[in-house]
N, C-alpha and C positions, 0 to 999 in steps of 0.2 A: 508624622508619627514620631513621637518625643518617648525616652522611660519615663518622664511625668507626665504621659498621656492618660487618664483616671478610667478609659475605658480600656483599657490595654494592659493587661500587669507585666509586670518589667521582665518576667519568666518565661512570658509567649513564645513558643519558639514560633519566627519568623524564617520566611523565605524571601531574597534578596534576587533580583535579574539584573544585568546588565548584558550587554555588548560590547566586544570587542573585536576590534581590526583584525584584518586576515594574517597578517604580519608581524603582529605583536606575540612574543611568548605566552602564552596566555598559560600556560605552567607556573612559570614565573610568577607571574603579576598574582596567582593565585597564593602561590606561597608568601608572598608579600603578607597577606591577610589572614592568612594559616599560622604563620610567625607571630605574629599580632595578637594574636589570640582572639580576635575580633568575629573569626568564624568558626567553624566544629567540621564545616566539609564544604569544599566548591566542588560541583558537577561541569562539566565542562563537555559543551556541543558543538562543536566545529562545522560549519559548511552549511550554517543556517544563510539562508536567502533574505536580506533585510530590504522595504523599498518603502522611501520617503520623502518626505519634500525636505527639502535645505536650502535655504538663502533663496525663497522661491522657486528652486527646480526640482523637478522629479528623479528622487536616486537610487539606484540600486547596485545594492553590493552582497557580499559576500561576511558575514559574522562568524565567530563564536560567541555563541550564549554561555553564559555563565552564570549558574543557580547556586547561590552562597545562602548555605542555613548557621542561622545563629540565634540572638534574642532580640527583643524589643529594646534590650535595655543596652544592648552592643551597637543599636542604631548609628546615634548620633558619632560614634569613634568610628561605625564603619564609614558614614557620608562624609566625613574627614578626608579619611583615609582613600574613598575613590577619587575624590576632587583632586587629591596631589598625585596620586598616580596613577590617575584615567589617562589614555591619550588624547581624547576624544575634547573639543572645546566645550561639549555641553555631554556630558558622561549620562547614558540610561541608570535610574537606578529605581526600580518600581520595588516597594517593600510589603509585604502580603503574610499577613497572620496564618497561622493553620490553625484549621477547625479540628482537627483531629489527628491521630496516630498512633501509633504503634508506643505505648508507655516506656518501654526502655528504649528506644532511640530516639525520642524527649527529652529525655533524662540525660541522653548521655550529649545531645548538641549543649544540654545547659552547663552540664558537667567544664565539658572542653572548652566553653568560653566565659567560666565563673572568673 
């Protein structure tokens, strides 16, 4: 997903996941993005259960998710922006249009990262 993606208009507000380590400030690393302007709000869920294969083995650990709303057109600055300060050698970052919402808190994710 690009801002010059012609089925996606650059306004979309988008929803952002990633994962992060049990150990990381994950306050921190959000304000990172907050500072940035690159997002309007991170959600932050601690004590998720993550279990996956890696390097061929079966793993399981312990996450916080982190749900970062912003736009389509903030994409490309946000995947930037987790690649240099993800911890992670291959960073989650699943990006998901909304179909709908609440009109002024739309308004106000696109406001805060115009």
């Amino acid at each position: 997903m690009t801002s010059s993606d012609p089925l996606l208009p650059p306004d979309t507000v988008v929803v952002a996941i990633t994962a992060l380590p049990p150990d990381l400030d994950a306050r921190a690393f959000a304000r990172t993005f907050l500072d940035a302007r690159l997002v309007a709000c991170v959600s932050l869920l601690p004590g998720a259960t993550s279990l996956y294969r890696w390097q061929g083995q079966l793993e399981e650990g312990t996450e916080t998710i982190a749900l970062l709303k912003t736009t389509a057109a903030r994409v490309p600055l946000l995947r930037e922006h987790m690649l240099s300060h993800h911890p992670y050698d291959v960073p989650e970052l699943l990006v998901m249009p909304t179909a709908d919402g609440l009109p002024a808190y739309l308004q106000w994710v696109r406001e805060e990262v115009a």
